[in-house]
C-alpha positions as CSV (number, residue, x, y, z in Angstrom):
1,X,5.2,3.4,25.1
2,X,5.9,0.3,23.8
3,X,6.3,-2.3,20.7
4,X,3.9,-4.8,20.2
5,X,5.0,-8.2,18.3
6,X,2.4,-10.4,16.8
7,X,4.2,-14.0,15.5
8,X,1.8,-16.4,14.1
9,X,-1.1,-15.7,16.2
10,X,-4.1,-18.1,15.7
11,X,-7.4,-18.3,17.4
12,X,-9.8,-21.4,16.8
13,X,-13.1,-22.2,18.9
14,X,-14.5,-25.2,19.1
15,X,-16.0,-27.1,15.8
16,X,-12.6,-26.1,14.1
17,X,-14.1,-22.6,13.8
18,X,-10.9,-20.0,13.4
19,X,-11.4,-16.6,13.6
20,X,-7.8,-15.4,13.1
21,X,-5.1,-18.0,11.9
22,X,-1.2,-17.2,11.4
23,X,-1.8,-13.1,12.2
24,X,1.7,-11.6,11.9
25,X,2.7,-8.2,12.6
26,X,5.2,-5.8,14.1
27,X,4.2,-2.4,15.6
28,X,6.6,-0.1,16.2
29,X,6.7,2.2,19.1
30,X,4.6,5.5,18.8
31,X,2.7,3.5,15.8
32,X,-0.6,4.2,15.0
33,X,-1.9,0.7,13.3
34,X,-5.2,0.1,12.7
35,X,-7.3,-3.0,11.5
36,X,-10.0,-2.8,9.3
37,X,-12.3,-5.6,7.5
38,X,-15.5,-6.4,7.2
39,X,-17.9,-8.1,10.4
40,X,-16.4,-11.5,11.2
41,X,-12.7,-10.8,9.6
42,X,-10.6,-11.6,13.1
43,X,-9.8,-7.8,13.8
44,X,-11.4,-7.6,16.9
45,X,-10.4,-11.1,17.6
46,X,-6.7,-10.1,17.0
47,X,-7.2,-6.9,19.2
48,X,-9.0,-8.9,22.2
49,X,-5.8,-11.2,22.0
50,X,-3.5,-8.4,22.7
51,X,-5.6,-7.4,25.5
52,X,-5.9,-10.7,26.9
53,X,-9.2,-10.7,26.6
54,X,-9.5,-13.5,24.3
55,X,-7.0,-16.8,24.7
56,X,-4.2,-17.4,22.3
57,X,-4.6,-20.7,20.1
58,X,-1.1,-20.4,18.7
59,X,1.7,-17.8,18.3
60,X,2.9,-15.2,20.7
61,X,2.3,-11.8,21.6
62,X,4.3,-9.4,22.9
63,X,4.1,-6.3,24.5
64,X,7.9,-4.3,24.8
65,X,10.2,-6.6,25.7
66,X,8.2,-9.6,27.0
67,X,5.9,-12.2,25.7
68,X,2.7,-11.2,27.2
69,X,0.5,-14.8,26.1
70,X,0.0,-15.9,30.3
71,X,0.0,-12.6,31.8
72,X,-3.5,-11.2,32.8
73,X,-4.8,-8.3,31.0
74,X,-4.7,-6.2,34.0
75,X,-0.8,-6.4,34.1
76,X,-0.3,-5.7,30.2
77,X,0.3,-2.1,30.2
78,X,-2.4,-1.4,28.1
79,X,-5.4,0.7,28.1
80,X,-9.0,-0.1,25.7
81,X,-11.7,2.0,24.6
82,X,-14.5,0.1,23.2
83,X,-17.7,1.1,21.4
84,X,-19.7,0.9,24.5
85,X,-18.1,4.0,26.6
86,X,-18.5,2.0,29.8
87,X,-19.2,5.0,31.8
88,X,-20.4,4.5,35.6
89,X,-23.6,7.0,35.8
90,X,-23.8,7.1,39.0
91,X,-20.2,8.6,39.2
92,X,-19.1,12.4,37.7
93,X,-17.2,12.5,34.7
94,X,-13.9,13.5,37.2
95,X,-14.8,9.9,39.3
96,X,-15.3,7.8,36.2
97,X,-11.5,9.0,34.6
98,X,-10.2,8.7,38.2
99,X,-11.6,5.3,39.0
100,X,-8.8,3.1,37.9
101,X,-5.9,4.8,39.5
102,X,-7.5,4.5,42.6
103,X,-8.2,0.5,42.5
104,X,-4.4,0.8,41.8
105,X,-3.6,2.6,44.6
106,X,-2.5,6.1,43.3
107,X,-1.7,8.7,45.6
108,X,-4.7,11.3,45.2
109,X,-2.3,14.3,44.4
110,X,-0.8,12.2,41.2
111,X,-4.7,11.6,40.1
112,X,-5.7,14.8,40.1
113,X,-2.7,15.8,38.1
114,X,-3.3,13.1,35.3
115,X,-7.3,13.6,35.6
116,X,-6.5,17.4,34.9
117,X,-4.2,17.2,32.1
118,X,-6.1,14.6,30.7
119,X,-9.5,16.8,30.9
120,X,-7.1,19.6,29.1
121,X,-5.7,17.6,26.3
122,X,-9.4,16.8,25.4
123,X,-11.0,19.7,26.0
124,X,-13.4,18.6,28.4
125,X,-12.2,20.4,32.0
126,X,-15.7,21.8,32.3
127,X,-17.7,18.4,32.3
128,X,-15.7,17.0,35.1
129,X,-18.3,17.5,37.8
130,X,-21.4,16.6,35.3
131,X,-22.7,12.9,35.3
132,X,-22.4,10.9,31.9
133,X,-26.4,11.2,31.4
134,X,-25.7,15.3,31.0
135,X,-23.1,14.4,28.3
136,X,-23.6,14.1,24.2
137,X,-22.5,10.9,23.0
138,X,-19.1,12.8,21.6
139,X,-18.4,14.2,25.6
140,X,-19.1,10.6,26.6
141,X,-17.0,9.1,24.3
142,X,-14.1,12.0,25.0
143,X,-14.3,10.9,28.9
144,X,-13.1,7.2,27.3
145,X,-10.6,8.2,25.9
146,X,-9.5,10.4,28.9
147,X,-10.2,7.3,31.7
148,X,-7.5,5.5,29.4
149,X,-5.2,8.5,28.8
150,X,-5.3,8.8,32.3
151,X,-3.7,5.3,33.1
152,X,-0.5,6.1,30.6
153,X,0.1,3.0,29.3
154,X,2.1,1.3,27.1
155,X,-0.2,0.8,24.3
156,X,-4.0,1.7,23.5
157,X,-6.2,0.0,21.9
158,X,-9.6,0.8,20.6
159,X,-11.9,-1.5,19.4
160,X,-14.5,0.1,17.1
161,X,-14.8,3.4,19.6
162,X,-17.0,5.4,17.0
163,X,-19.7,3.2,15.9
164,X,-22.1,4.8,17.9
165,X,-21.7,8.1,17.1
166,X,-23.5,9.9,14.1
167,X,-21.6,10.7,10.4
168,X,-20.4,14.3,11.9
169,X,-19.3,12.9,15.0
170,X,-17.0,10.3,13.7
171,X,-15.4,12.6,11.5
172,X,-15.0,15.4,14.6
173,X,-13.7,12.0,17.1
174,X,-11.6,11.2,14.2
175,X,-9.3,14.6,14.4
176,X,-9.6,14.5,17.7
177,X,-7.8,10.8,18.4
178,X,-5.6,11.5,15.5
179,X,-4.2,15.0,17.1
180,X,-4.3,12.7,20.6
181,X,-1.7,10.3,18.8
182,X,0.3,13.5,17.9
183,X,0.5,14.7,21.4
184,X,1.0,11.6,23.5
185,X,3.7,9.8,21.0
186,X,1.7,6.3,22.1
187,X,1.4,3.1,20.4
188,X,-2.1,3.1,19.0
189,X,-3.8,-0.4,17.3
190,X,-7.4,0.9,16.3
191,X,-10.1,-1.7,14.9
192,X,-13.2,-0.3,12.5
193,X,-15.0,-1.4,9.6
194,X,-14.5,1.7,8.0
195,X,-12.1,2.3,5.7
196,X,-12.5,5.9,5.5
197,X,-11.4,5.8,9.0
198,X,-9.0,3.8,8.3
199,X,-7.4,5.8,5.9
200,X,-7.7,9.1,7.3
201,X,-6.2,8.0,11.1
202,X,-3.4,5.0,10.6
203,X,0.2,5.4,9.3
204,X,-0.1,1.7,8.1
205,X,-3.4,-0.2,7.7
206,X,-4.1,-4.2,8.5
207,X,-6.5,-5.4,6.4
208,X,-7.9,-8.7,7.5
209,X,-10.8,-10.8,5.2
210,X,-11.2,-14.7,6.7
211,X,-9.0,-14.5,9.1
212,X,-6.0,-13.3,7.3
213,X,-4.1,-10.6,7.2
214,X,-4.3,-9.5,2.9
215,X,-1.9,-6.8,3.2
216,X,-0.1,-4.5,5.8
217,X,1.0,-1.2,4.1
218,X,0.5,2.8,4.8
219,X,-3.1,4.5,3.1
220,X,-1.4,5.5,0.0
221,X,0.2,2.2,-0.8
222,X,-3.0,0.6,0.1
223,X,-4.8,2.7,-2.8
224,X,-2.7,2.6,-5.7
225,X,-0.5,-0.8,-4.9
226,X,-3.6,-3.5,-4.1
227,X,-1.8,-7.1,-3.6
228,X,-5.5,-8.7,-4.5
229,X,-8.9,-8.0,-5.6
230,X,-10.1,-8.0,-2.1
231,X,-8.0,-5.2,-1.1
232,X,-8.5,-3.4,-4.1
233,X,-12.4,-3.6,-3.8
234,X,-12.1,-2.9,-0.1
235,X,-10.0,0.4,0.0
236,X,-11.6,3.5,-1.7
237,X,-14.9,4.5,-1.8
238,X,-16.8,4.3,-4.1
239,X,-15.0,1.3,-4.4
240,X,-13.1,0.1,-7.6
241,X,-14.7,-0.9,-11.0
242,X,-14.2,-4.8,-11.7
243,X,-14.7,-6.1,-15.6
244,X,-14.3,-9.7,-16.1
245,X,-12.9,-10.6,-19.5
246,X,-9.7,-10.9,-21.5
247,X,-7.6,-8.9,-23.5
248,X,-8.3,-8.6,-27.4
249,X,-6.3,-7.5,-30.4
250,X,-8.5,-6.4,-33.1
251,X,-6.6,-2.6,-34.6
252,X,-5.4,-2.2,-31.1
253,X,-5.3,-3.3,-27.5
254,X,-8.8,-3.6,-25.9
255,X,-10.8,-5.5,-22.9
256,X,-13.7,-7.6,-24.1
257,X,-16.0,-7.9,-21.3
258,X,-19.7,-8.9,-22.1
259,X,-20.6,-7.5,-25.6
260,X,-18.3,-4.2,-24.9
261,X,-14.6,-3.7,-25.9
262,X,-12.9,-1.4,-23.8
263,X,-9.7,0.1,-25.3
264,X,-6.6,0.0,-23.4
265,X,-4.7,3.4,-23.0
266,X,-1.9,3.5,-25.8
267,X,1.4,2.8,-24.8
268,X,-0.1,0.7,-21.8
269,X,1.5,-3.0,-21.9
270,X,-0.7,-5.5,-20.3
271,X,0.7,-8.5,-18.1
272,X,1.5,-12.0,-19.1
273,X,-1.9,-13.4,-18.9
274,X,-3.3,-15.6,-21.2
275,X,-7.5,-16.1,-20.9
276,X,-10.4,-14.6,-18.5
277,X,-9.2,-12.5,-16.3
278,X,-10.2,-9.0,-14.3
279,X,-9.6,-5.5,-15.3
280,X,-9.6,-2.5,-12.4
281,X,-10.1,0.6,-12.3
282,X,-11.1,3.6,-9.5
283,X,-14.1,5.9,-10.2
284,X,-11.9,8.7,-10.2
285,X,-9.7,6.9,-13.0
286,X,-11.9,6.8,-16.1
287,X,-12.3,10.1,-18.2
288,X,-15.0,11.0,-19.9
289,X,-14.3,11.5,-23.2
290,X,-15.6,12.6,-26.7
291,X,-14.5,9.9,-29.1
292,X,-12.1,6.7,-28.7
293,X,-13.6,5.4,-25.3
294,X,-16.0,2.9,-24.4
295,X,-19.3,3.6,-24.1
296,X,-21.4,3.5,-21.0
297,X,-25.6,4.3,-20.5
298,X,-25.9,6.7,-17.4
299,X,-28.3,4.4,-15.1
300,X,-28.1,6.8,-12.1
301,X,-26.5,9.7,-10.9
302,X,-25.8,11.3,-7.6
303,X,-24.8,15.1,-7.9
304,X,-23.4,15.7,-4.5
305,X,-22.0,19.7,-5.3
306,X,-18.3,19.1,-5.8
307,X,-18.9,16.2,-7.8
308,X,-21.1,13.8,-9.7
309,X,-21.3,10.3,-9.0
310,X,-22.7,8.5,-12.9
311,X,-23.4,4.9,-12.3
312,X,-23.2,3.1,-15.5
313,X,-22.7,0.0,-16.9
314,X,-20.3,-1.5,-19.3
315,X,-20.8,-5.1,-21.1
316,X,-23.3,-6.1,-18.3
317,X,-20.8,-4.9,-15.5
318,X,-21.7,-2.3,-12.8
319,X,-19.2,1.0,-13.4
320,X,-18.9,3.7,-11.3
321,X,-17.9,7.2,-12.7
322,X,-16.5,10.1,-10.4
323,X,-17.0,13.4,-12.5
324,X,-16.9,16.7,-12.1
325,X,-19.9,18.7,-9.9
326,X,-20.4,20.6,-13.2
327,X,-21.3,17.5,-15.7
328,X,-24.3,18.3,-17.7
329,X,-25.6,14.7,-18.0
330,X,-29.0,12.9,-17.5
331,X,-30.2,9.5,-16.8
332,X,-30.2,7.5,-20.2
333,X,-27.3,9.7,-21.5
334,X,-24.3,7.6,-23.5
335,X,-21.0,9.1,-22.0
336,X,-17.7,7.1,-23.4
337,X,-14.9,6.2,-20.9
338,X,-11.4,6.7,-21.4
339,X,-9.1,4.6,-18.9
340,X,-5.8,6.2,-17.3
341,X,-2.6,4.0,-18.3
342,X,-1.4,4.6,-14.6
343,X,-3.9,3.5,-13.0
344,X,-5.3,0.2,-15.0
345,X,-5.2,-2.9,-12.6
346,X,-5.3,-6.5,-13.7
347,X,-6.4,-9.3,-11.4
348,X,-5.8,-13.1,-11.9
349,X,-9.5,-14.0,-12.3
350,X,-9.0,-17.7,-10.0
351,X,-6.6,-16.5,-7.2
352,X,-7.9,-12.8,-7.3
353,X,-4.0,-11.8,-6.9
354,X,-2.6,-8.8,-8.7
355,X,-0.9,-8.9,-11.5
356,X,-0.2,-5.2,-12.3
357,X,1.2,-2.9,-9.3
């Protein structure tokens, strides 16, 4: 296994076009990292550099103990999955895992060995003799991650490897490369648009919007620390209620947005911030309540067993409601909202930078 080193990396294509400028990070060995942004953000950019598939504008990467910027990807120590599985169908499931290690030369006893193991790790031993167009799209998918197990190298990466699979797939290929992590110890970078993946499978996150890294920090820090609006509307899902406004004295603290007040939980003391400026706040963060709050028209609602999703509206702003599975509400209902002092955010509304943690 091996640390990976990003300093500074920047790709730019011709017209002045960049697609990842000044990327910085530091991956530790037997990491699990993984990238996540929307379509056109630089993460697969940034992954495709550390593969060597893609040319480095500026910066350096490097793989262990060497900078790996001229070296061909072949001789990077690193294995890829990618969202197409890649499989030869001409060639059994045993043939397709072993086909690397013998372009390389390995003796036949050693690739049986890893092909074996491998084929036992992820459960798969009785497909090795079936062709890819007998597998499901989660066997084919399994033998990708198997032809790169098989290799042992210093780092995997895996550049959107579920996308093709359906909702109860992903989550089943999700435990599975999570529990591979656990058992090999390897150095993992992972790219998806998902941040439900994302959160559920890295021990830190990269979030990438333009081609910036917005913040590097583990799922939990992600949630409840946001550096920026971006972040903060990105991670979560639903995603995070935004009111633009400013803050309002009139018998107590409150949040004019549109022709609503909401009031501010007591004891709760708002940042220095003087004119418009965003409030936050998670779905699973505003109560309702029976007197005091804000009120909110039920526009929709989406009872989903264990909870009910109410989407409302406050001062002309969108606001989503996570309630309980038992709410006894209809559409056209007034609930009021009570906000949670621990969990109010406050955006500047120019830079979109936080200004509560």
């Amino acid at each position: 296994m091996a640390r990976v080193v990003l300093e500074n990396i920047t790709k730019e294509y011709p017209g002045a076009v960049v697609a990842a400028a000044d990327v910085n990070l530091d991956i530790a060995d037997g990491e699990f990292v993984v990238l996540v942004g929307p379509s056109g953000c630089g993460k697969s950019t940034t992954l495709r550099m550390v593969a060597g598939l893609e040319s480095i504008t500026a910066g350096t990467v490097a793989i262990g103990d060497r900078v790996v910027n001229d070296v061909e990807p072949r001789d990077r120590d690193i294995a890829m999955v990618f969202q197409s599985y890649a499989l030869y169908p001409h060639m059994s499931v045993r043939d397709n895992m072993a086909f690397g290690l013998k372009l390389r030369g390995t003796p036949r006893n050693e690739i049986d060995k890893r092909v074996s193991d491998a084929a036992d790790v992820l459960g798969i031993g009785e497909l090795l003799e079936r062709k890819p167009r007998a597998l499901s799209g989660g066997q084919r998918q399994r033998v990708a991650l198997g032809r790169a197990i098989v290799r042992d190298p210093a780092v995997f990466l895996f550049d959107e490897p579920l996308s093709n699979l359906d909702a109860k797939m992903r989550v089943q290929m999700r435990t599975e490369i999570s529990r591979l992590h656990h058992h090999l110890g390897a150095t993992m970078i992972y790219v998806t648009h998902d941040q439900v993946e994302a959160m559920t499978m890295g021990q830190r996150i990269v979030v990438m919007e333009g081609g910036r890294v917005q913040q590097v920090d583990t799922p939990l820090n992600l949630y409840a620390k946001p550096v920026n609006r971006f972040v903060a509307g990105f991670i979560g899902s639903p995603a995070m209620n935004f009111l633009e406004g400013e803050f309002v004295r009139d018998g107590g603290l409150g949040f004019r947005c549109g022709d609503a007040v909401v009031p501010m939980p007591e004891g709760w003391t708002p940042p220095p911030v003087d004119g418009p400026t965003v409030l936050g706040f998670r779905p699973e963060h505003a109560d309702l309540v029976d007197a005091d709050g804000v009120e909110a028209p039920i526009q929709v609602l989406e009872p989903l067993g264990n909870e009910t999703l109410l989407y409302t509206e406050i001062g002309g702003a969108p606001v989503t409601v996570r309630a309980p599975g038992t709410v006894e509400k209809a559409v056209d209902d007034v609930v009021r909202l009570a906000l949670r002092p621990e969990h109010v955010h406050v955006f500047d509304a120019a830079t979109g930078a936080a200004l509560t943690s």
